[in-house]
PDB file with SEQRES, HELIX, SHEET and CRYST1 records, atoms N, CA, C and O in Angstrom:
SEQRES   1 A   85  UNK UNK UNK UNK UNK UNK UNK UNK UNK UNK UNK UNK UNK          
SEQRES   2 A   85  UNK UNK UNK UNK UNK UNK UNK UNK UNK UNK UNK UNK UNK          
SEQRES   3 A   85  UNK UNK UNK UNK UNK UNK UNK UNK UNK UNK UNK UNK UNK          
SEQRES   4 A   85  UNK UNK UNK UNK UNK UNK UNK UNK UNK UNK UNK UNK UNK          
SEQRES   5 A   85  UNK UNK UNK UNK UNK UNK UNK UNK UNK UNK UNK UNK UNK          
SEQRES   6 A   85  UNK UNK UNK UNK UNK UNK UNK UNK UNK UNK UNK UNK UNK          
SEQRES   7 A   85  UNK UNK UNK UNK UNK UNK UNK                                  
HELIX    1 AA1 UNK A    3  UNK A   10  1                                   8    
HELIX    2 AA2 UNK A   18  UNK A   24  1                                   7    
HELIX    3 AA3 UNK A   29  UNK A   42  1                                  14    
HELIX    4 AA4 UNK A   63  UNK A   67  1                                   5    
HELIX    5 AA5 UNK A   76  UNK A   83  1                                   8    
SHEET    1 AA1 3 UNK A  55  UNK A  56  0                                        
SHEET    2 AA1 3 UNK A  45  UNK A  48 -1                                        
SHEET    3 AA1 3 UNK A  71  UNK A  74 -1                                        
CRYST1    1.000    1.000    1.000  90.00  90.00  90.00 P 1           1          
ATOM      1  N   UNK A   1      28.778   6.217 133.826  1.00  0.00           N  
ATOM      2  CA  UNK A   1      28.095   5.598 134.944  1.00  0.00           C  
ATOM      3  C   UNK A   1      26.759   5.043 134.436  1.00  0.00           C  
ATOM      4  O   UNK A   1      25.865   5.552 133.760  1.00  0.00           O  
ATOM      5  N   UNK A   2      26.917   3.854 134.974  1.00  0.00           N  
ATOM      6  CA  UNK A   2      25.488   3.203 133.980  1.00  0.00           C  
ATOM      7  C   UNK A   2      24.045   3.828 135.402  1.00  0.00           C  
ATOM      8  O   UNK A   2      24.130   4.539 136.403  1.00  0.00           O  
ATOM      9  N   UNK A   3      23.008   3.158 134.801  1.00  0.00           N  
ATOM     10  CA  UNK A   3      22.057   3.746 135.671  1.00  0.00           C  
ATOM     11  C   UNK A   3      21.805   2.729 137.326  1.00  0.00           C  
ATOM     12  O   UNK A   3      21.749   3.248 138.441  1.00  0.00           O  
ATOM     13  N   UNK A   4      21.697   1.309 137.048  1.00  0.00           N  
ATOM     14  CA  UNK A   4      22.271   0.524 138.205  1.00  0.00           C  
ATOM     15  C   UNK A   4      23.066   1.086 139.000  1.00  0.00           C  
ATOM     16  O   UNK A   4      22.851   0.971 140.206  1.00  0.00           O  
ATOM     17  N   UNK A   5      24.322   1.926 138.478  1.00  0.00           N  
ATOM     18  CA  UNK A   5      25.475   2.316 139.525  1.00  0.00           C  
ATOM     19  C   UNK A   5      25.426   3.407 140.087  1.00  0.00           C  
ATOM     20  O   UNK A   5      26.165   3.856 140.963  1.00  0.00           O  
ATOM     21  N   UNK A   6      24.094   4.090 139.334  1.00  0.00           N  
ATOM     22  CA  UNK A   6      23.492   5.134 139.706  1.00  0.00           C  
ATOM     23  C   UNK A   6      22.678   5.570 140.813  1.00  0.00           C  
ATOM     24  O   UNK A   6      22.639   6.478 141.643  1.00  0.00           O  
ATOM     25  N   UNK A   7      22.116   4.652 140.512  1.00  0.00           N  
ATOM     26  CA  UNK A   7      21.106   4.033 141.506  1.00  0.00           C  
ATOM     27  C   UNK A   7      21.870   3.525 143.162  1.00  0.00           C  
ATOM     28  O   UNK A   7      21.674   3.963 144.296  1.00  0.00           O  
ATOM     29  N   UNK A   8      22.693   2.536 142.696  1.00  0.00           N  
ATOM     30  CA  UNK A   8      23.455   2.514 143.877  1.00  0.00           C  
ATOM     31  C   UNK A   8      24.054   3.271 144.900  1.00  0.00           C  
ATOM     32  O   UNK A   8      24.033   3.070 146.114  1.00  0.00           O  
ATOM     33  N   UNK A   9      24.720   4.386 144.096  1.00  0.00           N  
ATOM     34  CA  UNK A   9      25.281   5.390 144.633  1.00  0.00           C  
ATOM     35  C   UNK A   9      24.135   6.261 145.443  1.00  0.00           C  
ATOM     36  O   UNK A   9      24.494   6.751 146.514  1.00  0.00           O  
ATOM     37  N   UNK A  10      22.669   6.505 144.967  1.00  0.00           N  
ATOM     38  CA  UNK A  10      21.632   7.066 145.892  1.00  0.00           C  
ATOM     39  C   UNK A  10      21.640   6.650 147.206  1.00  0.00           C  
ATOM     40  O   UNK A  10      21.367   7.377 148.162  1.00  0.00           O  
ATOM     41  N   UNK A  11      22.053   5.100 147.283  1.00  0.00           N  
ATOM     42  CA  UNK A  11      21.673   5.029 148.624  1.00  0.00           C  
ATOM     43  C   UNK A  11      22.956   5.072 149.138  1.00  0.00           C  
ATOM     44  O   UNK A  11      22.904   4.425 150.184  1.00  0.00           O  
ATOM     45  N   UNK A  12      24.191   5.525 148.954  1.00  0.00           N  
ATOM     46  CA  UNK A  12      25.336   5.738 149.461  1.00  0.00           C  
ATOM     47  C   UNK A  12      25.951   6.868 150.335  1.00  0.00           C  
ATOM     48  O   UNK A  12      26.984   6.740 150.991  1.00  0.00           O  
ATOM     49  N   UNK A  13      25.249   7.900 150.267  1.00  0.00           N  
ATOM     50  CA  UNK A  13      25.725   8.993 151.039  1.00  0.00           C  
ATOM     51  C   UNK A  13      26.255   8.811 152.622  1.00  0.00           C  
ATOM     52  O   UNK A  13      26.950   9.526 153.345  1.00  0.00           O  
ATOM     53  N   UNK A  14      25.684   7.688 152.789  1.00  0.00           N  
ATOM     54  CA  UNK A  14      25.772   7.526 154.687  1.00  0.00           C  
ATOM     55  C   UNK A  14      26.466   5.931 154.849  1.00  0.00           C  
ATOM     56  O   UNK A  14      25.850   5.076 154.212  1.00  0.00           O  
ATOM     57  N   UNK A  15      27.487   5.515 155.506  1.00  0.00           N  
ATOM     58  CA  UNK A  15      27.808   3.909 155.157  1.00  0.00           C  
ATOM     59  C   UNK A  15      26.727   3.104 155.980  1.00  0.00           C  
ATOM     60  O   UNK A  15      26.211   3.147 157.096  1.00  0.00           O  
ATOM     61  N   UNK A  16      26.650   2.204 154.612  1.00  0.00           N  
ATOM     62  CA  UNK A  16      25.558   1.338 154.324  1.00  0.00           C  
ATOM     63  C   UNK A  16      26.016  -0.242 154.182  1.00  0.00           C  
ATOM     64  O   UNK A  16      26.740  -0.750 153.326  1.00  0.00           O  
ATOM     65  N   UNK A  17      25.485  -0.724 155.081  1.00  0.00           N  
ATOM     66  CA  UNK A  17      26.200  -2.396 155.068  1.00  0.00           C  
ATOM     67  C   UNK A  17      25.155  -2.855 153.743  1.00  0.00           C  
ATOM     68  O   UNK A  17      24.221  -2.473 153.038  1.00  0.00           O  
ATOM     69  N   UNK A  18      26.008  -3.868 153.983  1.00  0.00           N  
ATOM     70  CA  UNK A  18      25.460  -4.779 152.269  1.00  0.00           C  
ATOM     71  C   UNK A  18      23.866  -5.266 152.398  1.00  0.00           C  
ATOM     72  O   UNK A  18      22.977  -5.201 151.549  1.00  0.00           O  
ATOM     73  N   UNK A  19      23.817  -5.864 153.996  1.00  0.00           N  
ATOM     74  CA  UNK A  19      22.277  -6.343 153.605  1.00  0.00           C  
ATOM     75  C   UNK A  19      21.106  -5.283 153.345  1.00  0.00           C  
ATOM     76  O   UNK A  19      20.096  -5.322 152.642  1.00  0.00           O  
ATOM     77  N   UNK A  20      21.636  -4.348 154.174  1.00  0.00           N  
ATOM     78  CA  UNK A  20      20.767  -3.118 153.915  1.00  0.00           C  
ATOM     79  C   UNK A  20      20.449  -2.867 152.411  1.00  0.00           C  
ATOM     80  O   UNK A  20      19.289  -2.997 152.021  1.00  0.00           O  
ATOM     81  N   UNK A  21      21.710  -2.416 151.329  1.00  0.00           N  
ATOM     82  CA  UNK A  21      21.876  -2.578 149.796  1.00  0.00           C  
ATOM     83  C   UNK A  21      21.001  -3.687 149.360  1.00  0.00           C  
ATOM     84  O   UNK A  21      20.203  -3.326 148.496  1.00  0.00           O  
ATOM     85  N   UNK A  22      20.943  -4.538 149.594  1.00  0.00           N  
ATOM     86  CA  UNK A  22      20.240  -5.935 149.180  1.00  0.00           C  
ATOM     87  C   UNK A  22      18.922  -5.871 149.397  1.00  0.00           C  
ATOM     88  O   UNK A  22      18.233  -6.466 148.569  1.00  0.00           O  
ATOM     89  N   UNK A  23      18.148  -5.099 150.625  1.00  0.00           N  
ATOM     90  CA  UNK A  23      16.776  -4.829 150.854  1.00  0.00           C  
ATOM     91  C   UNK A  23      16.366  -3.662 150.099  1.00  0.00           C  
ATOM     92  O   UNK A  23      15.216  -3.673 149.661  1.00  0.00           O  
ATOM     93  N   UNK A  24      17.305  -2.381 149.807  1.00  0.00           N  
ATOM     94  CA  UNK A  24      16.912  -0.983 149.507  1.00  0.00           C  
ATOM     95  C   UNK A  24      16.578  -0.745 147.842  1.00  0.00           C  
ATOM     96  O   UNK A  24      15.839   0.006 147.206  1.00  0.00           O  
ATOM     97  N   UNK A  25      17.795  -2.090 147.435  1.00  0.00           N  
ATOM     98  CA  UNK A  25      18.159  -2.076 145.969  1.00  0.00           C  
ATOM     99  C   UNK A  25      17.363  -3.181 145.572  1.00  0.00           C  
ATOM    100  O   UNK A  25      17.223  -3.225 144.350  1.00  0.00           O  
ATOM    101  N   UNK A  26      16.842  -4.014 146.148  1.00  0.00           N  
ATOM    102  CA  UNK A  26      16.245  -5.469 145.496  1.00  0.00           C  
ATOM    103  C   UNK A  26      16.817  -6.268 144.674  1.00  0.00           C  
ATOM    104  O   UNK A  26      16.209  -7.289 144.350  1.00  0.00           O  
ATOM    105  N   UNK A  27      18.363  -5.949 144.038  1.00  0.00           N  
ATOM    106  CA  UNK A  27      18.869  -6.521 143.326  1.00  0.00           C  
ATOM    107  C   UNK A  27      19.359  -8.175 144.064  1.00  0.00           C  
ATOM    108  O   UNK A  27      19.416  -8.539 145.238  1.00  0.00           O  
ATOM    109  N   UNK A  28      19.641  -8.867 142.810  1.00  0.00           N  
ATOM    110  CA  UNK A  28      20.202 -10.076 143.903  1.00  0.00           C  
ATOM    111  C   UNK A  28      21.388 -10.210 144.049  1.00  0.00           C  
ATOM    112  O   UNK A  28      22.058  -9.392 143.418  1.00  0.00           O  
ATOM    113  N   UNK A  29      22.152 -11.220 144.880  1.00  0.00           N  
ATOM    114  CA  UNK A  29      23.274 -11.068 145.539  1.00  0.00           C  
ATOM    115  C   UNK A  29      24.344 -10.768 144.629  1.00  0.00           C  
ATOM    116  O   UNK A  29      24.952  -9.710 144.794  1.00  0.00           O  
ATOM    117  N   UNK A  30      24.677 -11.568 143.660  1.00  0.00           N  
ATOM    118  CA  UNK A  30      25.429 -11.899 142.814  1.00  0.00           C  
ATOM    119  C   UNK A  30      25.335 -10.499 142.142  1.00  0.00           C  
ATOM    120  O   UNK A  30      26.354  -9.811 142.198  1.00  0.00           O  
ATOM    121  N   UNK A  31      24.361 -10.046 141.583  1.00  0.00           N  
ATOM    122  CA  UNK A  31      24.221  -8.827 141.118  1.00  0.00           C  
ATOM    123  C   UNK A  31      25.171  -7.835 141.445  1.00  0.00           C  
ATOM    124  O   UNK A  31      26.116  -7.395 140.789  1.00  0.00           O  
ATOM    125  N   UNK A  32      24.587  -7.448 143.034  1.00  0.00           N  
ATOM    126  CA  UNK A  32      25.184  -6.481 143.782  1.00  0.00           C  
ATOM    127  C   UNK A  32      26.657  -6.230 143.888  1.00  0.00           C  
ATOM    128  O   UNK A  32      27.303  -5.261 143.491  1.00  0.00           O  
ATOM    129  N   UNK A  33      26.959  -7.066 144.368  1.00  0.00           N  
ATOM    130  CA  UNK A  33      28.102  -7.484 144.226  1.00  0.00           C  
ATOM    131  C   UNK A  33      29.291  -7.287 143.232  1.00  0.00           C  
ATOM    132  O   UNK A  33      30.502  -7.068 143.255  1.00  0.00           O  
ATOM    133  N   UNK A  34      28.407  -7.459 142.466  1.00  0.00           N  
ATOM    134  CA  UNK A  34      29.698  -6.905 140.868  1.00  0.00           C  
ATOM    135  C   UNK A  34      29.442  -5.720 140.742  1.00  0.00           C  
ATOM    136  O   UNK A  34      30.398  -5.005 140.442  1.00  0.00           O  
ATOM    137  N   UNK A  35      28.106  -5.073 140.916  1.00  0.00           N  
ATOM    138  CA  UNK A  35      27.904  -3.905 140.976  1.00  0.00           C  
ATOM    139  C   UNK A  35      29.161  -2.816 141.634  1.00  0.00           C  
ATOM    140  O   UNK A  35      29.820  -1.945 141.068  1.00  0.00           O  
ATOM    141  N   UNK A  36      29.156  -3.317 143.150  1.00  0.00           N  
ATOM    142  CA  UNK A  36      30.030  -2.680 144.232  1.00  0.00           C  
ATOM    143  C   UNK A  36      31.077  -3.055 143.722  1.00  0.00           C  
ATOM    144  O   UNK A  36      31.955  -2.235 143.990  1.00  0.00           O  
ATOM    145  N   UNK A  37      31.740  -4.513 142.649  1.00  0.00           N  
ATOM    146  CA  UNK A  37      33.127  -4.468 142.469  1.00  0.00           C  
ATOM    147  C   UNK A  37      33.221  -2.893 141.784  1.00  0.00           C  
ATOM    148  O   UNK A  37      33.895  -1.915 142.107  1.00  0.00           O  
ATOM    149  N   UNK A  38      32.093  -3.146 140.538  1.00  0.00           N  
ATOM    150  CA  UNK A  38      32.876  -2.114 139.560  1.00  0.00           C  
ATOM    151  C   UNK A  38      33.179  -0.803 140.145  1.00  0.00           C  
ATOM    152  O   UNK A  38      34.240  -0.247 139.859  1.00  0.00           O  
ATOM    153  N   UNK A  39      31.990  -0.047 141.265  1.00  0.00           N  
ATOM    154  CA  UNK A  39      32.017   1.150 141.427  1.00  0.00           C  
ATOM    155  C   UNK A  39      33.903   0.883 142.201  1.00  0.00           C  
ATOM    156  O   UNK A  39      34.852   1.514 141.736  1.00  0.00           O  
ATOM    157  N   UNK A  40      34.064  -0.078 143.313  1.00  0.00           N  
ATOM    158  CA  UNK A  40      35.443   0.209 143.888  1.00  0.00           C  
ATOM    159  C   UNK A  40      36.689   0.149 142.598  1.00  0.00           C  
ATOM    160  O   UNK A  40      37.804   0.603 142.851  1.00  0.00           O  
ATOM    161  N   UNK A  41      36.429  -0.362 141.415  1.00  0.00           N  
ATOM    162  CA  UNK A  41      37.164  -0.540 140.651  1.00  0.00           C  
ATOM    163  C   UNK A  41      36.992   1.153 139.881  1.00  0.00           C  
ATOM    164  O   UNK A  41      38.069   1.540 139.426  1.00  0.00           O  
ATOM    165  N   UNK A  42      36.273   1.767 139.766  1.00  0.00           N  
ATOM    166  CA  UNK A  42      36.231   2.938 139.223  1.00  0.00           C  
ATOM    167  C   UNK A  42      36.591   4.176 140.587  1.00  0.00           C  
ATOM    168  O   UNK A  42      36.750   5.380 140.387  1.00  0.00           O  
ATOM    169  N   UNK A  43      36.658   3.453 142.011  1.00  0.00           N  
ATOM    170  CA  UNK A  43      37.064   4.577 142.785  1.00  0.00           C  
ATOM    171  C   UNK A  43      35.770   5.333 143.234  1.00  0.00           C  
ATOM    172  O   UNK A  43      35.914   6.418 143.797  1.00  0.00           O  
ATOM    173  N   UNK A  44      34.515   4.833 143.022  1.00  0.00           N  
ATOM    174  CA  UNK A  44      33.444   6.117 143.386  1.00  0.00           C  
ATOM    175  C   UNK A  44      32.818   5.359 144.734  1.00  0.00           C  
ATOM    176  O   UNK A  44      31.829   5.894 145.234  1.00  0.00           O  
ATOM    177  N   UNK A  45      33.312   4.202 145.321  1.00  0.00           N  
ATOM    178  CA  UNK A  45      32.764   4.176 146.649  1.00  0.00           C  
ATOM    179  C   UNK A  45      33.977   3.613 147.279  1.00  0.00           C  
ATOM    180  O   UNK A  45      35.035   3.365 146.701  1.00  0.00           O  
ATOM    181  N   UNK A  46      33.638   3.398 148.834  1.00  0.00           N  
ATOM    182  CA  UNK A  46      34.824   2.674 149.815  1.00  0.00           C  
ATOM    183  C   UNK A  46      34.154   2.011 150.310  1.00  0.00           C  
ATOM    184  O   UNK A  46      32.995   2.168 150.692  1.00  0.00           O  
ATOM    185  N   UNK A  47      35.068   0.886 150.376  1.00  0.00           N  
ATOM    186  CA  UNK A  47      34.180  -0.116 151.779  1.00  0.00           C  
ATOM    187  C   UNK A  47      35.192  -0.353 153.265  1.00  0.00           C  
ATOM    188  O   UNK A  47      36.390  -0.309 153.542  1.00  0.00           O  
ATOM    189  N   UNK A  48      33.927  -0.615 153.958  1.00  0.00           N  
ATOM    190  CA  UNK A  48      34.688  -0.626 155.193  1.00  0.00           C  
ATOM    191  C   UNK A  48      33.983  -1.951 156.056  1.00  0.00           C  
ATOM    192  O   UNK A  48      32.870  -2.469 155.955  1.00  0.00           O  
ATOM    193  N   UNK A  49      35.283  -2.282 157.043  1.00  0.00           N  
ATOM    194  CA  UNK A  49      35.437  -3.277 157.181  1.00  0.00           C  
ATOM    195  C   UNK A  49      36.354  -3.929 158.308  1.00  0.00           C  
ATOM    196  O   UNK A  49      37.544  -3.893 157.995  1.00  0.00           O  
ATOM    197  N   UNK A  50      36.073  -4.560 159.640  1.00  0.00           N  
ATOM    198  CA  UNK A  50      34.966  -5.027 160.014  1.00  0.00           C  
ATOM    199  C   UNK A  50      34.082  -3.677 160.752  1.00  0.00           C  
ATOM    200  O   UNK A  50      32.869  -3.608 160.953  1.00  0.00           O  
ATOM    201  N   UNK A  51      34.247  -3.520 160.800  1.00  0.00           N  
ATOM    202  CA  UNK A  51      33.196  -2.153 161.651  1.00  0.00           C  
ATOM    203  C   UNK A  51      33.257  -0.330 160.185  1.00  0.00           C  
ATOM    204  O   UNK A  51      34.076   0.155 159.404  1.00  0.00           O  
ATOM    205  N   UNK A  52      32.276  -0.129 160.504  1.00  0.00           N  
ATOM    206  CA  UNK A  52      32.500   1.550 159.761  1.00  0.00           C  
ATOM    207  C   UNK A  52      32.979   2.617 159.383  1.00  0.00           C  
ATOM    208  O   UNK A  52      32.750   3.562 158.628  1.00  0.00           O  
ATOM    209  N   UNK A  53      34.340   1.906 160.709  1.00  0.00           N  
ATOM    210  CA  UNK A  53      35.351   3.232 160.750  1.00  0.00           C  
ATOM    211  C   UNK A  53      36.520   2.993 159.914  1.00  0.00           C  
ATOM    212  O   UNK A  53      37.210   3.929 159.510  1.00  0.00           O  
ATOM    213  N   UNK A  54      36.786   1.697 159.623  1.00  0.00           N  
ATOM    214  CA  UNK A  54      37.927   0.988 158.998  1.00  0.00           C  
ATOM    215  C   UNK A  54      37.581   0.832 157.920  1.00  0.00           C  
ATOM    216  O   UNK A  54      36.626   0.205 157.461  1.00  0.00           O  
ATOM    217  N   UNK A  55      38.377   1.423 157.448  1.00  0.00           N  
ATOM    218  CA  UNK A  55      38.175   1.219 155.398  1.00  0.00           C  
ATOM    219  C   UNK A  55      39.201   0.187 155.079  1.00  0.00           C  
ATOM    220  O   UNK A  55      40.337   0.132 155.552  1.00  0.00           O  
ATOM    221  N   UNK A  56      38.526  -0.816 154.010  1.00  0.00           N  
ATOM    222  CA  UNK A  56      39.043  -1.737 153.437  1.00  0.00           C  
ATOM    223  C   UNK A  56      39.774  -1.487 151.978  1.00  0.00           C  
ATOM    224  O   UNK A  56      39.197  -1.055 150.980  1.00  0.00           O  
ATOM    225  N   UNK A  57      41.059  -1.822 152.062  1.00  0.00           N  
ATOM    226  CA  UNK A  57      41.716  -1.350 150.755  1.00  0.00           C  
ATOM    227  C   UNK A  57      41.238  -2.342 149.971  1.00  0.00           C  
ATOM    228  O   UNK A  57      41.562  -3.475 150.328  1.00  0.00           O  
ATOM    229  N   UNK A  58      40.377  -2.223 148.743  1.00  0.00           N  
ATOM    230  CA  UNK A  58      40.345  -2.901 147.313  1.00  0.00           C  
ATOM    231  C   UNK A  58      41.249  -3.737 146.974  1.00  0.00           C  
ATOM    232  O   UNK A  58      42.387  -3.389 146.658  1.00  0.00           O  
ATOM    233  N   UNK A  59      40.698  -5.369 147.011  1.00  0.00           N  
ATOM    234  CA  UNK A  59      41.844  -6.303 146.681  1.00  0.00           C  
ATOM    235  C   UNK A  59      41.230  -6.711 145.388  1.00  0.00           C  
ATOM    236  O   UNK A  59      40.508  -5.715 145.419  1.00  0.00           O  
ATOM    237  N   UNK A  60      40.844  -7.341 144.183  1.00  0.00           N  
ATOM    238  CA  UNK A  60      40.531  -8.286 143.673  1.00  0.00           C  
ATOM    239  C   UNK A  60      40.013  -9.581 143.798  1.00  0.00           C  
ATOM    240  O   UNK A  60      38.947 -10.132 143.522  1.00  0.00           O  
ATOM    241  N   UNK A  61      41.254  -9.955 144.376  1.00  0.00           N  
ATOM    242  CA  UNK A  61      41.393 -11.572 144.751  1.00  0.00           C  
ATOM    243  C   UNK A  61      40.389 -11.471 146.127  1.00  0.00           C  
ATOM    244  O   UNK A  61      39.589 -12.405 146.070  1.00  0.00           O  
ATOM    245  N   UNK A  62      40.232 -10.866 147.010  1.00  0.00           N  
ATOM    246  CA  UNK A  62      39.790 -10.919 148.406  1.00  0.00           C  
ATOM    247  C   UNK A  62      38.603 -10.314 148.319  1.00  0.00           C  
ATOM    248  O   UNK A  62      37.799 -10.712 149.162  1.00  0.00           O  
ATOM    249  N   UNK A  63      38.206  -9.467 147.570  1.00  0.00           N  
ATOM    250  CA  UNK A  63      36.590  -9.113 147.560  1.00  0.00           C  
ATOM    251  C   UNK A  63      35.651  -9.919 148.185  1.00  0.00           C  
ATOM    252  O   UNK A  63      35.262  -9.941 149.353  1.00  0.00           O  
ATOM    253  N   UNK A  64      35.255 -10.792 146.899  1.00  0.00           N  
ATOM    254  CA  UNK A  64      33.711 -11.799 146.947  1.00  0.00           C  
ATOM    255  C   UNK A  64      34.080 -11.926 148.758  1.00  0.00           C  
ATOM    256  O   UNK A  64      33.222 -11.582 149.571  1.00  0.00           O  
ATOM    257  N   UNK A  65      35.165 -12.348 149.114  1.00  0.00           N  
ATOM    258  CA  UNK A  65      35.044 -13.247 150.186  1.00  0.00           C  
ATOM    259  C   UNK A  65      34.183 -12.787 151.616  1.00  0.00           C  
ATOM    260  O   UNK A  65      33.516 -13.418 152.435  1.00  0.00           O  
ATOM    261  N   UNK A  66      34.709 -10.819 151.400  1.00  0.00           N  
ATOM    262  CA  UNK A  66      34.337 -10.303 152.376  1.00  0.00           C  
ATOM    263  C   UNK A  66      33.072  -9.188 151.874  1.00  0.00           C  
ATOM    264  O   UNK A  66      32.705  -8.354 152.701  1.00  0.00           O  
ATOM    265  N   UNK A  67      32.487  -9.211 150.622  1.00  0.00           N  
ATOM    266  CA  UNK A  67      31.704  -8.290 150.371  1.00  0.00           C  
ATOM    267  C   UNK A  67      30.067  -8.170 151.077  1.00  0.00           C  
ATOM    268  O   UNK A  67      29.357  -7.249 151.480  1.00  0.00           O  
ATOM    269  N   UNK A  68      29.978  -9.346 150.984  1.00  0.00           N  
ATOM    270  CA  UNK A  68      28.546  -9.188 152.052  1.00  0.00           C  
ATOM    271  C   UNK A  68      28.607  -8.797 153.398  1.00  0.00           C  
ATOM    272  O   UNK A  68      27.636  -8.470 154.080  1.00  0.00           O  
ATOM    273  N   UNK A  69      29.981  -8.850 153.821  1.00  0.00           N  
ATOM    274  CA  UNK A  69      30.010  -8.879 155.526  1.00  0.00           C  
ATOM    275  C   UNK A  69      30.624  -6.962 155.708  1.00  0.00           C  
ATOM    276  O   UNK A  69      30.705  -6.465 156.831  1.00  0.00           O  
ATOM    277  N   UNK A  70      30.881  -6.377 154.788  1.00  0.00           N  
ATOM    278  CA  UNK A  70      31.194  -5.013 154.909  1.00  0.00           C  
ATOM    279  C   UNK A  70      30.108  -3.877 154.761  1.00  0.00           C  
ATOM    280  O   UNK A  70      29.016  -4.155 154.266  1.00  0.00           O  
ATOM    281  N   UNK A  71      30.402  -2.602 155.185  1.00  0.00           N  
ATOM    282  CA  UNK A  71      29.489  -1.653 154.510  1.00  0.00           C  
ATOM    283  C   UNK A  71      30.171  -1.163 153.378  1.00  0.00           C  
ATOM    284  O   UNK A  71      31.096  -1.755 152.822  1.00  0.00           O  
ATOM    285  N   UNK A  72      29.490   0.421 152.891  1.00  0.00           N  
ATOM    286  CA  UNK A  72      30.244   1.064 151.969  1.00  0.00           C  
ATOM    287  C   UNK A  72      29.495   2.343 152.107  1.00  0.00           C  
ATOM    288  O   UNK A  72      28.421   2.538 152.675  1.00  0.00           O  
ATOM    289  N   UNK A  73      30.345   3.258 151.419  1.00  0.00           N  
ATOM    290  CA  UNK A  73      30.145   4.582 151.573  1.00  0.00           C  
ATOM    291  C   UNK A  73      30.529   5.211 150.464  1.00  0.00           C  
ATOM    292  O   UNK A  73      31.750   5.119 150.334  1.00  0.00           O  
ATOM    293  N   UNK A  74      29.921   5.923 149.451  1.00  0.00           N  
ATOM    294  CA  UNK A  74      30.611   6.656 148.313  1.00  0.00           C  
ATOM    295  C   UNK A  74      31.425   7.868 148.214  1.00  0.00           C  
ATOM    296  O   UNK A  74      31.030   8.875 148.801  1.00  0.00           O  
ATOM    297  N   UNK A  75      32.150   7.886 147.768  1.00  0.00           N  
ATOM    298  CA  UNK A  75      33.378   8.770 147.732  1.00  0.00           C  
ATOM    299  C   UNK A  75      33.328   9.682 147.350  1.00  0.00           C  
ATOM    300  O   UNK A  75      32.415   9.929 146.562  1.00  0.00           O  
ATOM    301  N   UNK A  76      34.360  10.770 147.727  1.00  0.00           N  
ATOM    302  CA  UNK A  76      33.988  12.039 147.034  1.00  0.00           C  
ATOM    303  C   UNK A  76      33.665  12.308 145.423  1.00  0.00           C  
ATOM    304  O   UNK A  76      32.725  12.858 144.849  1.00  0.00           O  
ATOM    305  N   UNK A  77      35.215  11.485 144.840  1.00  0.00           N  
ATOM    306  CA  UNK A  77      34.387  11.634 143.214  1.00  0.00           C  
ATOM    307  C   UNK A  77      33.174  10.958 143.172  1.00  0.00           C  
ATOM    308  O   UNK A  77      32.278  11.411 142.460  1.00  0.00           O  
ATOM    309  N   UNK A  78      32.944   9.613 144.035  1.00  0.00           N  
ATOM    310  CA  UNK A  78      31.417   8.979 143.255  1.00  0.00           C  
ATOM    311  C   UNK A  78      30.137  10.005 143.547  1.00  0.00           C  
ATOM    312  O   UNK A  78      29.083  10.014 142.911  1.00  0.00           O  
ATOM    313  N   UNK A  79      30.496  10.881 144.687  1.00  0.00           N  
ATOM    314  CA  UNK A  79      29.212  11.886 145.136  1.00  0.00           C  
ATOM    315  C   UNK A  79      29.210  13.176 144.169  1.00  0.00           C  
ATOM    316  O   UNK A  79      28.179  13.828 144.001  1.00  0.00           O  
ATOM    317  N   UNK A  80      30.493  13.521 143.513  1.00  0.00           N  
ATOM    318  CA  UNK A  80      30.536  14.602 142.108  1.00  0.00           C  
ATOM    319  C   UNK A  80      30.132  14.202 141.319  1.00  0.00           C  
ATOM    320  O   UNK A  80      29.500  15.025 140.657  1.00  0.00           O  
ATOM    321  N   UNK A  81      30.139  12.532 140.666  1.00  0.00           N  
ATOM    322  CA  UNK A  81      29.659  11.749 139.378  1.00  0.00           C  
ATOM    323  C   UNK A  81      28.213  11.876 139.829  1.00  0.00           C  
ATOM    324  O   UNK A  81      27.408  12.452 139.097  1.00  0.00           O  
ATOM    325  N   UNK A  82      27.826  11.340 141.061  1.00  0.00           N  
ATOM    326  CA  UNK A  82      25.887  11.806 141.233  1.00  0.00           C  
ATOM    327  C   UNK A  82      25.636  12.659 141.063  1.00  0.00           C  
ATOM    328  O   UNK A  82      24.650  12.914 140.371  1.00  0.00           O  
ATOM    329  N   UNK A  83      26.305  13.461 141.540  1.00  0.00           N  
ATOM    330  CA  UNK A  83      25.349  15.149 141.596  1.00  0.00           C  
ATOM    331  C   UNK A  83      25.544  15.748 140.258  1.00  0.00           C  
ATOM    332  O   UNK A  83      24.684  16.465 139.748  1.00  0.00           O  
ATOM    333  N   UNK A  84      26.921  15.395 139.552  1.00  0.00           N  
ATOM    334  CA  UNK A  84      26.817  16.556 138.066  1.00  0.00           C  
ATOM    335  C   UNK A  84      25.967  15.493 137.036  1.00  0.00           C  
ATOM    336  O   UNK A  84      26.072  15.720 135.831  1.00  0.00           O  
ATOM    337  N   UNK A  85      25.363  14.662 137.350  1.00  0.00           N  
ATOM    338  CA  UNK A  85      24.635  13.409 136.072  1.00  0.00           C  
ATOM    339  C   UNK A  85      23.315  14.098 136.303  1.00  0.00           C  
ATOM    340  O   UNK A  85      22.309  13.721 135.703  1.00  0.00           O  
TER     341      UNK A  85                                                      
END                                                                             
């Protein structure tokens, strides 16, 4: 886990829409973004989508399209990868 994804995951405990991430993290869009691909690509967060309660299954192809407009929430392994680092 690099330290960026580290970082990310701090503000994850509670689901967190993207613009929020974008004000908390200061990173820029484009940034973020790949950021949140990799963690869903490694499994340590979920996103949800259109509302909080609905989790969005991980597409590839369909990401970018909907990543700003979702929240996310980190997962049980991504909350074991924070806490044992």
């Amino acid at each position: 886990m690099t330290d960026p994804e580290f970082d990310l995951l701090d503000e994850l405990y509670f689901v967190t829409p993207y613009r929020a991430l974008l004000l908390k993290t200061g990173l820029a869009p484009a940034v973020l973004t790949e950021q949140l691909r990799d963690l869903l690509e490694q499994d340590l967060i979920r996103a949800y989508w259109p509302d909080p309660d609905t989790e969005l299954a991980y597409e590839t192809t369909s990401f970018g399209a909907i990543a700003a407009d979702a929240s996310y929430l980190a997962s049980k392994n991504g909350l074991l990868q924070h806490n044992t680092r």
